[in-house]
Biopython code that builds the backbone (N, CA, C, O; Angstrom):
import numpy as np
from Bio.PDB.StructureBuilder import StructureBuilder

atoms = [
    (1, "UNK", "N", (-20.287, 23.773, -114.508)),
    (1, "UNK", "CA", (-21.515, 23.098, -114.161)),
    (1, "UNK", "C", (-21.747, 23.131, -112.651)),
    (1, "UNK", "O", (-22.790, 23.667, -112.276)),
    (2, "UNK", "N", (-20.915, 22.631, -111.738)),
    (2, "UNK", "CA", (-20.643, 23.049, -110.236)),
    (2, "UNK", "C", (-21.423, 24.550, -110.233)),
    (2, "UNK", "O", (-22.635, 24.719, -110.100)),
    (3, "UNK", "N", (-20.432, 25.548, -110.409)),
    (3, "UNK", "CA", (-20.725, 26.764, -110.131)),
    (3, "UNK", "C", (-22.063, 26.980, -110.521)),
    (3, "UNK", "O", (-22.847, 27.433, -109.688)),
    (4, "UNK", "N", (-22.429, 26.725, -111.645)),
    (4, "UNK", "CA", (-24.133, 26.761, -112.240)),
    (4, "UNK", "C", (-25.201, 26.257, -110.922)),
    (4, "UNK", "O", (-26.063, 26.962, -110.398)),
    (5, "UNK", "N", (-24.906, 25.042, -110.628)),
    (5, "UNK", "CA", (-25.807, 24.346, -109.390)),
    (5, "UNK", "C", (-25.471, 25.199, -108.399)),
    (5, "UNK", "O", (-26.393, 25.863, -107.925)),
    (6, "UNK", "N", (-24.555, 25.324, -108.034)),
    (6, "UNK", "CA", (-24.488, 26.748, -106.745)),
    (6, "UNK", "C", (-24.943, 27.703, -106.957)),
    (6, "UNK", "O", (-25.366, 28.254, -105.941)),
    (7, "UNK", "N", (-25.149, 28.468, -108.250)),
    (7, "UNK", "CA", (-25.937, 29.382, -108.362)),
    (7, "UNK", "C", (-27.456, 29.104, -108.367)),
    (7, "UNK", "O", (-28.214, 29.880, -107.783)),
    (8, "UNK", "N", (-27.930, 27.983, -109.034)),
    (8, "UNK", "CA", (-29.279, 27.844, -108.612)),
    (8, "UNK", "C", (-29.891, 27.883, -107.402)),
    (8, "UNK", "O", (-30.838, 28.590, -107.057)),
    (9, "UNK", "N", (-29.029, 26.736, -106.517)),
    (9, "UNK", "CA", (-29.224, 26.731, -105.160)),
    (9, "UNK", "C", (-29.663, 27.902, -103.980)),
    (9, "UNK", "O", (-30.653, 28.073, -103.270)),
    (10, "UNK", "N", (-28.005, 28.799, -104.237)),
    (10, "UNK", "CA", (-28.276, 30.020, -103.182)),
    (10, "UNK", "C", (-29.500, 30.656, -103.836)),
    (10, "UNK", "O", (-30.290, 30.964, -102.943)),
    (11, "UNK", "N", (-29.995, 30.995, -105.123)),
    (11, "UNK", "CA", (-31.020, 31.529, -105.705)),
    (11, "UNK", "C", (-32.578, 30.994, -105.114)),
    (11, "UNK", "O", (-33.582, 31.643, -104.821)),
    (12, "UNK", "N", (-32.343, 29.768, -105.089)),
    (12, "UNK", "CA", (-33.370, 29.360, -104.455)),
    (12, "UNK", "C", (-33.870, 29.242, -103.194)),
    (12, "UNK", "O", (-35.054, 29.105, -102.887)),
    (13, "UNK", "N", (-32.796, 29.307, -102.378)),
    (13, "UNK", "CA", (-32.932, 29.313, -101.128)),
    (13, "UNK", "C", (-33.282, 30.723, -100.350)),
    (13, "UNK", "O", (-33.992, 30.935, -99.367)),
    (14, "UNK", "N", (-32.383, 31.736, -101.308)),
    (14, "UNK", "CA", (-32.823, 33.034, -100.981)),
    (14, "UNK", "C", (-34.348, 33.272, -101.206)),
    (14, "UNK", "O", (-35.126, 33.738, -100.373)),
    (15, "UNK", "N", (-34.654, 32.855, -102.531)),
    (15, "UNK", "CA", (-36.324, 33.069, -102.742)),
    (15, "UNK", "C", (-37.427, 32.300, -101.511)),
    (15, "UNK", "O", (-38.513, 32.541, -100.983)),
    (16, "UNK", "N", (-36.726, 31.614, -101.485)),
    (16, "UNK", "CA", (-37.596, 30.299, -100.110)),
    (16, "UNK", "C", (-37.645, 31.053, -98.925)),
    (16, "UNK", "O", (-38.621, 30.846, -98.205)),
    (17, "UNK", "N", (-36.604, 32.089, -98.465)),
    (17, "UNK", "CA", (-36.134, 33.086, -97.425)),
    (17, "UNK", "C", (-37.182, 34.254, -97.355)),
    (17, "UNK", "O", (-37.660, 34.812, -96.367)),
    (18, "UNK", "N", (-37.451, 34.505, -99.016)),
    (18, "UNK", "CA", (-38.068, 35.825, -98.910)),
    (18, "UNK", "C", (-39.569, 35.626, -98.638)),
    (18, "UNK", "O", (-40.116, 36.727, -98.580)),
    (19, "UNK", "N", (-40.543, 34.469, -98.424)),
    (19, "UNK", "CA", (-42.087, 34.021, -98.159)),
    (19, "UNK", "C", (-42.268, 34.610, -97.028)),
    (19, "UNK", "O", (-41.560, 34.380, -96.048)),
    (20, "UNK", "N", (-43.485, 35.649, -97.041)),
    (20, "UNK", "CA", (-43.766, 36.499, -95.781)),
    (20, "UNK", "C", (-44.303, 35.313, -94.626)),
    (20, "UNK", "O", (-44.205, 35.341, -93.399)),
    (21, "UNK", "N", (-44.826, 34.410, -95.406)),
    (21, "UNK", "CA", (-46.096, 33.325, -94.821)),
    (21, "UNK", "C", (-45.518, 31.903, -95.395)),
    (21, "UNK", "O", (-45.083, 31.846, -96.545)),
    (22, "UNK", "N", (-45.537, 30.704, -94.493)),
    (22, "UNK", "CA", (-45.747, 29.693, -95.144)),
    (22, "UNK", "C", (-46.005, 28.908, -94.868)),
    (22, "UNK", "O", (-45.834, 28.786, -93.655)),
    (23, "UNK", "N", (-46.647, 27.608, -95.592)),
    (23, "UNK", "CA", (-47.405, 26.492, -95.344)),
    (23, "UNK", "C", (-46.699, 25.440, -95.004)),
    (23, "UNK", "O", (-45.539, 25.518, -94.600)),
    (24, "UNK", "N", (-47.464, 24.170, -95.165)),
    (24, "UNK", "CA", (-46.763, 22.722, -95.180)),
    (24, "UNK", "C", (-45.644, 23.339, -95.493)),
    (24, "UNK", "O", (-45.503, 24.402, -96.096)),
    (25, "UNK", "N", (-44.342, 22.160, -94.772)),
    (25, "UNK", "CA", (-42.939, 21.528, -95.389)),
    (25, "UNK", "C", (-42.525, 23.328, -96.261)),
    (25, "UNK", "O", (-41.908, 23.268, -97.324)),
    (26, "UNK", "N", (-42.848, 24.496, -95.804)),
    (26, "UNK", "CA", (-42.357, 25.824, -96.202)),
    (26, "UNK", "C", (-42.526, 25.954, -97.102)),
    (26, "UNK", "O", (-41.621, 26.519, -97.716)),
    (27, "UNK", "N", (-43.572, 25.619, -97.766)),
    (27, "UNK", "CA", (-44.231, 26.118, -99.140)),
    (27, "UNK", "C", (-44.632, 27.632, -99.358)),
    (27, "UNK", "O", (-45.504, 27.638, -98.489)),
    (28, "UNK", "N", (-44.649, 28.458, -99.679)),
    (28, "UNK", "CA", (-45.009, 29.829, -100.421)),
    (28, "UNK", "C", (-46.715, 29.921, -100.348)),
    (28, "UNK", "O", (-47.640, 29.129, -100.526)),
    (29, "UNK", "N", (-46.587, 31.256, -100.005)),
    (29, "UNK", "CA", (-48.408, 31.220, -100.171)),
    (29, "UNK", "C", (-48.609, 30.995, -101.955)),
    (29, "UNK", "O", (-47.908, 31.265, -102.930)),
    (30, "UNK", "N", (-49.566, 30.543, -101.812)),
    (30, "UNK", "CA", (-49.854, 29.901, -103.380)),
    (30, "UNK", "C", (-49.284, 28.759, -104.180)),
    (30, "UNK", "O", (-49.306, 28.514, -105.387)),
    (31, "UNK", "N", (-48.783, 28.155, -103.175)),
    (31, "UNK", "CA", (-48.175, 26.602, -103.403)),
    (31, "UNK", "C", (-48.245, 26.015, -102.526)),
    (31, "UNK", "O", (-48.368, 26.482, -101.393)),
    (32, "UNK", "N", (-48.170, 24.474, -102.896)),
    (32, "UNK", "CA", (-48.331, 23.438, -102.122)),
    (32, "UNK", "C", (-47.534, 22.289, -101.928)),
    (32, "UNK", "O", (-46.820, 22.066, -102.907)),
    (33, "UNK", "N", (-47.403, 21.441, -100.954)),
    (33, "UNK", "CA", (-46.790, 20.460, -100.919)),
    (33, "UNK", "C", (-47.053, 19.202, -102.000)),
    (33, "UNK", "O", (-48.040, 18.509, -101.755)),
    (34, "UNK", "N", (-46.291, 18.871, -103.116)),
    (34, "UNK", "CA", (-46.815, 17.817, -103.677)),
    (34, "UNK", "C", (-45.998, 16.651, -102.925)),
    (34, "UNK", "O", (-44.786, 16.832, -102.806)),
    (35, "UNK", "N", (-46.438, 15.722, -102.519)),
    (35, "UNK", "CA", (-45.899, 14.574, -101.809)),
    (35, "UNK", "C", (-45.269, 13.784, -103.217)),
    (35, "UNK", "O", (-44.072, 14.064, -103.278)),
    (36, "UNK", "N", (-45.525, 13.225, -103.938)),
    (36, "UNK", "CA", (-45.365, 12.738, -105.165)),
    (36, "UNK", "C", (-43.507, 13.447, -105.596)),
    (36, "UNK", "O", (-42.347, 13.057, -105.461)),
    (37, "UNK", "N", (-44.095, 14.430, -106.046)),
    (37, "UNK", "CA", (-42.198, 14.889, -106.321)),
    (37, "UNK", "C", (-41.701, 15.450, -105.541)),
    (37, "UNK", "O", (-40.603, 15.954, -105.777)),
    (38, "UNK", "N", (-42.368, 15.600, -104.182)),
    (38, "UNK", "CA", (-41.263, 15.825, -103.168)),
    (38, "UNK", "C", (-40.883, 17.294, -102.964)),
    (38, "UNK", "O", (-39.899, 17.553, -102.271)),
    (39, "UNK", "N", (-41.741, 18.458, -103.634)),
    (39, "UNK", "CA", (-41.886, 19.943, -103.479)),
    (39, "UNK", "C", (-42.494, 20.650, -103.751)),
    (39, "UNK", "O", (-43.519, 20.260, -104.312)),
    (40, "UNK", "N", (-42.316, 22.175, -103.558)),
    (40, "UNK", "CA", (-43.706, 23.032, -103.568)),
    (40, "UNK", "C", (-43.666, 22.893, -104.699)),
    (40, "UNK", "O", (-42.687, 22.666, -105.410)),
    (41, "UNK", "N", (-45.650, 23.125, -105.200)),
    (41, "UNK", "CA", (-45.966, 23.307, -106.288)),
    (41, "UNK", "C", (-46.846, 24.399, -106.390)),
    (41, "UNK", "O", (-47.164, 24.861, -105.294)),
    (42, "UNK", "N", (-47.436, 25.065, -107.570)),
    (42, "UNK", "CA", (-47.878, 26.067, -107.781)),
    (42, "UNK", "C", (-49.364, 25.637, -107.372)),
    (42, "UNK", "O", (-49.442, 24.486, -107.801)),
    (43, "UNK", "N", (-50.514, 25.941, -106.801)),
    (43, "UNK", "CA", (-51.907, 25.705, -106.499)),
    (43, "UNK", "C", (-52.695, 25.488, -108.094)),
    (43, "UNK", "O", (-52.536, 25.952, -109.223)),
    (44, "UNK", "N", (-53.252, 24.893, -107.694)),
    (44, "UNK", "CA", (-54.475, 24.015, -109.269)),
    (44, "UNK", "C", (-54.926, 25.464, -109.072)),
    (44, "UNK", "O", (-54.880, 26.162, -108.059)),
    (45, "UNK", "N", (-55.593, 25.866, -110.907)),
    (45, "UNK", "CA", (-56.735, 26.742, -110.825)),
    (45, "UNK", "C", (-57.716, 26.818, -110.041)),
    (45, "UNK", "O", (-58.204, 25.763, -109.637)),
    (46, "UNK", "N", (-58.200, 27.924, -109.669)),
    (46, "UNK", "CA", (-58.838, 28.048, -108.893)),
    (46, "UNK", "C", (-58.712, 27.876, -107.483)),
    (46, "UNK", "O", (-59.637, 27.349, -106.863)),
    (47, "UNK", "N", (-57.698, 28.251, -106.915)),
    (47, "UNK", "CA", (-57.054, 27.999, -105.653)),
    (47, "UNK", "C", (-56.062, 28.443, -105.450)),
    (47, "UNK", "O", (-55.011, 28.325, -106.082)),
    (48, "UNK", "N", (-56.422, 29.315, -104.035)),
    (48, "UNK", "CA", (-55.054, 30.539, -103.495)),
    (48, "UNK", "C", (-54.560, 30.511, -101.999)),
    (48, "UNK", "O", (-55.366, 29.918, -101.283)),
    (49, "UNK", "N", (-53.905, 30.796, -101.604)),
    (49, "UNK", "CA", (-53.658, 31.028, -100.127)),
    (49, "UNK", "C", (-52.503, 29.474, -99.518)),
    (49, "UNK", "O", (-52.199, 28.382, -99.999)),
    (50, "UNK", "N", (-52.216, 30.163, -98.358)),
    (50, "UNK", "CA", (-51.212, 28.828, -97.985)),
    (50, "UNK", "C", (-51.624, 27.909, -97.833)),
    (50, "UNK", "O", (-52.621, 27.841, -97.114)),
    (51, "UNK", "N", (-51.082, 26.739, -98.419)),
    (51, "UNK", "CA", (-51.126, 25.651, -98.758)),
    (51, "UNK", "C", (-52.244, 25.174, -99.799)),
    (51, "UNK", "O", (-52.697, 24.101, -100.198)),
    (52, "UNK", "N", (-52.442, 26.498, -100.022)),
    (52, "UNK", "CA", (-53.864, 26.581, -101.330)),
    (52, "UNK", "C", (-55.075, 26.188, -100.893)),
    (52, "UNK", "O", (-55.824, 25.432, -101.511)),
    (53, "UNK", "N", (-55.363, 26.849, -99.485)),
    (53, "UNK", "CA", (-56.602, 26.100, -98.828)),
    (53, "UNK", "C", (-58.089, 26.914, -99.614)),
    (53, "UNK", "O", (-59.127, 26.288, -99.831)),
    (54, "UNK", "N", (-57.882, 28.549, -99.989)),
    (54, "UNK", "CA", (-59.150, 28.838, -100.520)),
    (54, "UNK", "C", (-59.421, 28.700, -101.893)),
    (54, "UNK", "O", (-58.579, 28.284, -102.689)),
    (55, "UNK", "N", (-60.551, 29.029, -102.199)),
    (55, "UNK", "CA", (-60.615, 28.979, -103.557)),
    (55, "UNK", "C", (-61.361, 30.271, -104.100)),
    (55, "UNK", "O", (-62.271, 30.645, -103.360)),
    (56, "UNK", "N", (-61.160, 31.011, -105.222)),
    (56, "UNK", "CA", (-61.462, 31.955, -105.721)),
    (56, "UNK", "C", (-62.800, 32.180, -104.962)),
    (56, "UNK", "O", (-63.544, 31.369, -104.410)),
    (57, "UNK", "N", (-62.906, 33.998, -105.152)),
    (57, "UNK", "CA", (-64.350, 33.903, -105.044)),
    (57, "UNK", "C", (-65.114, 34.319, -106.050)),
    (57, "UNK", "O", (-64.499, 34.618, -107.074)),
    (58, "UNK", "N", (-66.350, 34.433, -106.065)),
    (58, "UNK", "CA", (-67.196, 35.144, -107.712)),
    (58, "UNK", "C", (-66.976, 36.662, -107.798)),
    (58, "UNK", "O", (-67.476, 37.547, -107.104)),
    (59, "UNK", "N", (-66.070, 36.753, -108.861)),
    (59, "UNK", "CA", (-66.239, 36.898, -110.115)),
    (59, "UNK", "C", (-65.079, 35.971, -110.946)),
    (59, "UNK", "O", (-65.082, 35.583, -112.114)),
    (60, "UNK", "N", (-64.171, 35.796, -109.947)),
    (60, "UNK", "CA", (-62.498, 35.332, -110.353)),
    (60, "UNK", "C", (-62.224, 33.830, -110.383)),
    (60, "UNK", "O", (-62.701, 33.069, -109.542)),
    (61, "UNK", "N", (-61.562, 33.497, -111.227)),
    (61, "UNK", "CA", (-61.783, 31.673, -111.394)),
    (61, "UNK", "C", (-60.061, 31.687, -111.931)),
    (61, "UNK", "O", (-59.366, 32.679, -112.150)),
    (62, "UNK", "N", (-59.705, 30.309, -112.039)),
    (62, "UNK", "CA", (-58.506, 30.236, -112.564)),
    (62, "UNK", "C", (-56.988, 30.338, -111.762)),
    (62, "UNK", "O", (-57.000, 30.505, -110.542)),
    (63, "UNK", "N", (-55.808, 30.241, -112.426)),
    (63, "UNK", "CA", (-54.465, 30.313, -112.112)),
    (63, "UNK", "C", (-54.789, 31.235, -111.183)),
    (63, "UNK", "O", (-55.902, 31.686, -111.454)),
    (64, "UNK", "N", (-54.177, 31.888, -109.886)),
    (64, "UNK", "CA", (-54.210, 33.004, -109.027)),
    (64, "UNK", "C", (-55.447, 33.897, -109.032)),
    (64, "UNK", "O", (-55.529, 35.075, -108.686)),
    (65, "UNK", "N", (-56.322, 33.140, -109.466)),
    (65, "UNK", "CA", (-57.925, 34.063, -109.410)),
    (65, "UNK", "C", (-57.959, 35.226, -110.189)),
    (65, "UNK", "O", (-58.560, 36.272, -109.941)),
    (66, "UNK", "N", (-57.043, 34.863, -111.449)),
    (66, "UNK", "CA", (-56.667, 36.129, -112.381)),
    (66, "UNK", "C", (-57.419, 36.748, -113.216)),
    (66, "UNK", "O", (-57.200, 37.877, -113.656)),
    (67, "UNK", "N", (-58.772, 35.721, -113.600)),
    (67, "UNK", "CA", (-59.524, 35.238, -114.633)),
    (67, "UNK", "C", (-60.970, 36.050, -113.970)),
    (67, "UNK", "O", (-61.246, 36.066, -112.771)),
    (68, "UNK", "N", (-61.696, 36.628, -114.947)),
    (68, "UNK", "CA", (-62.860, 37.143, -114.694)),
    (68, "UNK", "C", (-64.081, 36.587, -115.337)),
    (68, "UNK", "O", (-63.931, 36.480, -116.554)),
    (69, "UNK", "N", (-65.476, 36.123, -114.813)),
    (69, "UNK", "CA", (-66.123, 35.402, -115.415)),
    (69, "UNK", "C", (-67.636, 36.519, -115.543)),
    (69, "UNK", "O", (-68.714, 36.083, -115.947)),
    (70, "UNK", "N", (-67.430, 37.927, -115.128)),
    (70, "UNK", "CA", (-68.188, 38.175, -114.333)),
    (70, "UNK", "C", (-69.685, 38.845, -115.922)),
    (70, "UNK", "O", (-70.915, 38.892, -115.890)),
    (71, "UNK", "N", (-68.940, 39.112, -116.727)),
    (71, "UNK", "CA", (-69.187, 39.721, -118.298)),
    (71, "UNK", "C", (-69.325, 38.653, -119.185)),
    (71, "UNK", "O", (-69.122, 38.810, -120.388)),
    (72, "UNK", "N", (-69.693, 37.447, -118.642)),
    (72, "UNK", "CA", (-69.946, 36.383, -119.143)),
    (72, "UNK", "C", (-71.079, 35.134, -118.682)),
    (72, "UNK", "O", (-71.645, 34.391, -119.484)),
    (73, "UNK", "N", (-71.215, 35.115, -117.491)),
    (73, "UNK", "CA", (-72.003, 34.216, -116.601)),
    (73, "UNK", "C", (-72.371, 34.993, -115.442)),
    (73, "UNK", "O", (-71.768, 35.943, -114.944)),
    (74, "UNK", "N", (-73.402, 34.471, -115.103)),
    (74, "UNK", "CA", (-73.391, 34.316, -113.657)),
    (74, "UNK", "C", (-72.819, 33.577, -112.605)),
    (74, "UNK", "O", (-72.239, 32.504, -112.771)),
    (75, "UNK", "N", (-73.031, 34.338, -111.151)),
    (75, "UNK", "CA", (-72.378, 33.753, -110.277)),
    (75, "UNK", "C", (-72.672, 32.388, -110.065)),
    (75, "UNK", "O", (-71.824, 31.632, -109.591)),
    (76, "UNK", "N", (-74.064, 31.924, -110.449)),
    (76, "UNK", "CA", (-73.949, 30.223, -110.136)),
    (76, "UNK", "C", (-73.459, 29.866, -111.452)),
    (76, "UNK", "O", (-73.183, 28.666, -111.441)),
    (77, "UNK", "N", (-73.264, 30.320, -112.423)),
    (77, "UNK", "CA", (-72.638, 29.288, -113.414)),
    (77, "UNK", "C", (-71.210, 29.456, -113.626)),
    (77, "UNK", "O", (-70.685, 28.922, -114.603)),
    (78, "UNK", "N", (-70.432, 30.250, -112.682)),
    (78, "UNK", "CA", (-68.704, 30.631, -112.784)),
    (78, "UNK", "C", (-68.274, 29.472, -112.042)),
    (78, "UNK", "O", (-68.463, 29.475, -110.826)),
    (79, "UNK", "N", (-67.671, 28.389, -112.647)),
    (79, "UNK", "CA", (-66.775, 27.709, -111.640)),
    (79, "UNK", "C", (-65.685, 28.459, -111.367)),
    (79, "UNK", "O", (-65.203, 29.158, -112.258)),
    (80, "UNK", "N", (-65.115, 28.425, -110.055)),
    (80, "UNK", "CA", (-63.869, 28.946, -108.975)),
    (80, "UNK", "C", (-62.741, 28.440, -110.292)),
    (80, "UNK", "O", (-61.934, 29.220, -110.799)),
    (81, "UNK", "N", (-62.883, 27.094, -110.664)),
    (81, "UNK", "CA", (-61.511, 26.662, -111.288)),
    (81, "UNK", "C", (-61.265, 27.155, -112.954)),
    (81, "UNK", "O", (-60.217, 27.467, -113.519)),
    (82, "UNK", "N", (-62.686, 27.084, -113.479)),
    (82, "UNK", "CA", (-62.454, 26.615, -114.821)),
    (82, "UNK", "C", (-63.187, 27.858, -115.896)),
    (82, "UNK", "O", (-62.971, 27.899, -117.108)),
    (83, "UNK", "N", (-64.176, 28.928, -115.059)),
    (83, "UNK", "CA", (-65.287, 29.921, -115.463)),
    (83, "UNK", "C", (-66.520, 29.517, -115.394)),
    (83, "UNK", "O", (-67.092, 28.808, -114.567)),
    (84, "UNK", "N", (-66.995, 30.210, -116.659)),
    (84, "UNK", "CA", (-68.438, 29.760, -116.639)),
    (84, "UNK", "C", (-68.523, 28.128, -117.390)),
    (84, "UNK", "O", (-67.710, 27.535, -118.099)),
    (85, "UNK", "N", (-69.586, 27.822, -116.989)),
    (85, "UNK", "CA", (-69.459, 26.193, -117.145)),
    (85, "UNK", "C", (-70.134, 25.983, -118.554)),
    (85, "UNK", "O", (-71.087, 26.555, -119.083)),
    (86, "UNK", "N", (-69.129, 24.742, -119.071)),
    (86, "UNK", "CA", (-69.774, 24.607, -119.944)),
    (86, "UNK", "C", (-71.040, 23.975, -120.114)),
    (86, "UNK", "O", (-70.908, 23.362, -121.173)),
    (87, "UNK", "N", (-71.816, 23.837, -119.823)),
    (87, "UNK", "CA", (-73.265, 23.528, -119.358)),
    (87, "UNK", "C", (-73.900, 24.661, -120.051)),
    (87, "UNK", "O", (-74.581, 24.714, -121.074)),
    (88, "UNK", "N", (-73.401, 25.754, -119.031)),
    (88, "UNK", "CA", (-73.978, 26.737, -119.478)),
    (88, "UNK", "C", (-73.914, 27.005, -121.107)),
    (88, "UNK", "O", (-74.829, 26.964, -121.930)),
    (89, "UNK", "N", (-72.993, 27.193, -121.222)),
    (89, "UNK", "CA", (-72.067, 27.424, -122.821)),
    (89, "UNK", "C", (-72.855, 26.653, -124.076)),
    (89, "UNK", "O", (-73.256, 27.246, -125.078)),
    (90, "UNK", "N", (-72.992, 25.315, -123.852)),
    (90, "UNK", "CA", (-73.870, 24.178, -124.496)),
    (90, "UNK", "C", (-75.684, 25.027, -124.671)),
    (90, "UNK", "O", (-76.409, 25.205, -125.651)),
    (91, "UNK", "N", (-75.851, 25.400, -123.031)),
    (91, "UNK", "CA", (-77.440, 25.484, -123.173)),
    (91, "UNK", "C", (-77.464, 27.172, -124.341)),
    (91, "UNK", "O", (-78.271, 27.155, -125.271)),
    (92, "UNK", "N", (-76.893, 27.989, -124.226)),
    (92, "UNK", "CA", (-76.856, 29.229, -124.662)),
    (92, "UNK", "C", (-76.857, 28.923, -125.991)),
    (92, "UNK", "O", (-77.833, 29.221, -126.680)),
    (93, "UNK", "N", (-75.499, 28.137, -126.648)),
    (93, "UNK", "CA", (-75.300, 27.803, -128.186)),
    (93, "UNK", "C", (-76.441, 27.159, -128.351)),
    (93, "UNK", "O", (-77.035, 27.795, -129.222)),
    (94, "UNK", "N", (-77.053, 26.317, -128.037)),
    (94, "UNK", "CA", (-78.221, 25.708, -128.362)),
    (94, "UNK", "C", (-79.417, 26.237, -128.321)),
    (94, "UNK", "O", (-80.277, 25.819, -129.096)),
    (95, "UNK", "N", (-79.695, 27.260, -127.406)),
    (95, "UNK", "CA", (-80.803, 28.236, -127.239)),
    (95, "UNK", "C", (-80.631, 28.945, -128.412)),
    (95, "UNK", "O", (-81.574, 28.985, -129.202)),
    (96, "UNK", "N", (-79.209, 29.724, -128.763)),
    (96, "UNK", "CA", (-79.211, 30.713, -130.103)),
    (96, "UNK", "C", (-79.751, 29.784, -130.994)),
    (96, "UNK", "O", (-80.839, 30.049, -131.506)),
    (97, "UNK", "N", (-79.010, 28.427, -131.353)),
    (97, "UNK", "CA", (-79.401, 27.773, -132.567)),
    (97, "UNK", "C", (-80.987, 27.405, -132.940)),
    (97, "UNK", "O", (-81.512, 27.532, -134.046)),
    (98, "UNK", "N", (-81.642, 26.883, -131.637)),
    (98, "UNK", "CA", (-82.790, 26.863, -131.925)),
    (98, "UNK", "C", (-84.006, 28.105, -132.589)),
    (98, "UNK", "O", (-84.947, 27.973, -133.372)),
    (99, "UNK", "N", (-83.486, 29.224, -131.897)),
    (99, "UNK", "CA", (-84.056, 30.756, -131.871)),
    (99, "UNK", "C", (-83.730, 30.705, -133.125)),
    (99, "UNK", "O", (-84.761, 30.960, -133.748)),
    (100, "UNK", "N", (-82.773, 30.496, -133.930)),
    (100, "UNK", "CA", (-82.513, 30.320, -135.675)),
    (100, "UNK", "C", (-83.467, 29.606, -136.585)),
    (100, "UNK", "O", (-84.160, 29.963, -137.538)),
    (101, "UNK", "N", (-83.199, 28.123, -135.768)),
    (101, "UNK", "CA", (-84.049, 27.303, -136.535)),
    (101, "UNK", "C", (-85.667, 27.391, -136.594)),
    (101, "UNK", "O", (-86.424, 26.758, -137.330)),
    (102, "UNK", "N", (-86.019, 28.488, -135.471)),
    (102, "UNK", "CA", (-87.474, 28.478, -135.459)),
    (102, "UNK", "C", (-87.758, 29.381, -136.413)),
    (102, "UNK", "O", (-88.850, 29.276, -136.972)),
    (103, "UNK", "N", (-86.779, 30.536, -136.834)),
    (103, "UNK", "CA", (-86.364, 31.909, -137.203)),
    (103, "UNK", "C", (-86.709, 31.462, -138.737)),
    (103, "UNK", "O", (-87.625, 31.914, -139.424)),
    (104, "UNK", "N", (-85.742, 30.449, -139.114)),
    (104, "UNK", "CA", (-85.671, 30.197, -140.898)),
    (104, "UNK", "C", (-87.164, 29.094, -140.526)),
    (104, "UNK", "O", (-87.335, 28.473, -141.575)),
    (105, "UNK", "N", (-87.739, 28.854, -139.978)),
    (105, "UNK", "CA", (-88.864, 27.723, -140.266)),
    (105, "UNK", "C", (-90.187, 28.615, -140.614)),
    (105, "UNK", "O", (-91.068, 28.452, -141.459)),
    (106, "UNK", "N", (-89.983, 29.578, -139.670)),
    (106, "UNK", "CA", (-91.273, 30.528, -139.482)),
    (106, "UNK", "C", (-90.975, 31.514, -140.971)),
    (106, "UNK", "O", (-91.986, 32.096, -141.366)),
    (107, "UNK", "N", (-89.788, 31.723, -141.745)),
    (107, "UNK", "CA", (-89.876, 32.865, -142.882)),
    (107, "UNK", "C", (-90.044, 31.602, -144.083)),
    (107, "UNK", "O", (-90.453, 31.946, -145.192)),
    (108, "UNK", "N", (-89.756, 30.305, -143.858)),
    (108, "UNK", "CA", (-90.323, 29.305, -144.994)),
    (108, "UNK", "C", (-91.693, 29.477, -145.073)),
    (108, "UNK", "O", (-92.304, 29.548, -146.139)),
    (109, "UNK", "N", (-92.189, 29.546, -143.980)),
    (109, "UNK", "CA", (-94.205, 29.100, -144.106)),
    (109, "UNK", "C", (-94.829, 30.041, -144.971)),
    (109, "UNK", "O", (-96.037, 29.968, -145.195)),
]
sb = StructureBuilder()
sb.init_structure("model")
sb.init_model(0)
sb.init_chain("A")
sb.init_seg("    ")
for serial, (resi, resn, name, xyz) in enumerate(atoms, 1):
    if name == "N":
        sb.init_residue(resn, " ", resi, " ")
    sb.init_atom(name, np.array(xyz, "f"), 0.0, 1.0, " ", f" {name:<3s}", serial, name[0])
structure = sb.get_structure()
């Protein structure tokens, strides 16, 4: 168990060694200081860079800006964190549904 924790340790410390760049309290680009537990943490969706100061730009939203919104929304309706918004999502399903309901009203008459 000893030897186990020593192996985590030097492991970690080496990785902490290898950050080209770093932020607060030697955080990693793409992490941040959480004050709360006391170490780096990975950046909230939608948010990159040291100390996680930027935030995606349009087309890319999400974990490391991995996420593409671009074949789906537009640029004002892509949130940085989360995609396209559901706002949007709501007005579209509801636009199809109505375009239906006018659809079966108009082949009743």
């Amino acid at each position: 168990m000893v030897m186990l924790s020593f192996m985590i340790f030097v492991v970690a410390e080496i990785c902490a060694t290898q950050c080209p760049e770093k932020g607060y309290n030697n955080c990693c680009t793409d992490y941040e200081w959480d004050g709360i537990l006391g170490n780096c943490t990975r950046c909230k969706p939608g948010y990159y860079g040291i100390n996680c100061n930027n935030t995606c730009p349009y087309p890319n939203f999400g974990y490391a800006c991995q996420q593409n919104c671009s074949q789906k929304c537009s640029k004002e309706e892509c949130d940085f964190a989360k995609g396209c918004s559901s706002e949007y999502n709501v007005e579209l399903l509801y636009s199809k549904w109505s375009k239906s309901i006018a659809l079966a009203i108009l082949v009743r008459i």
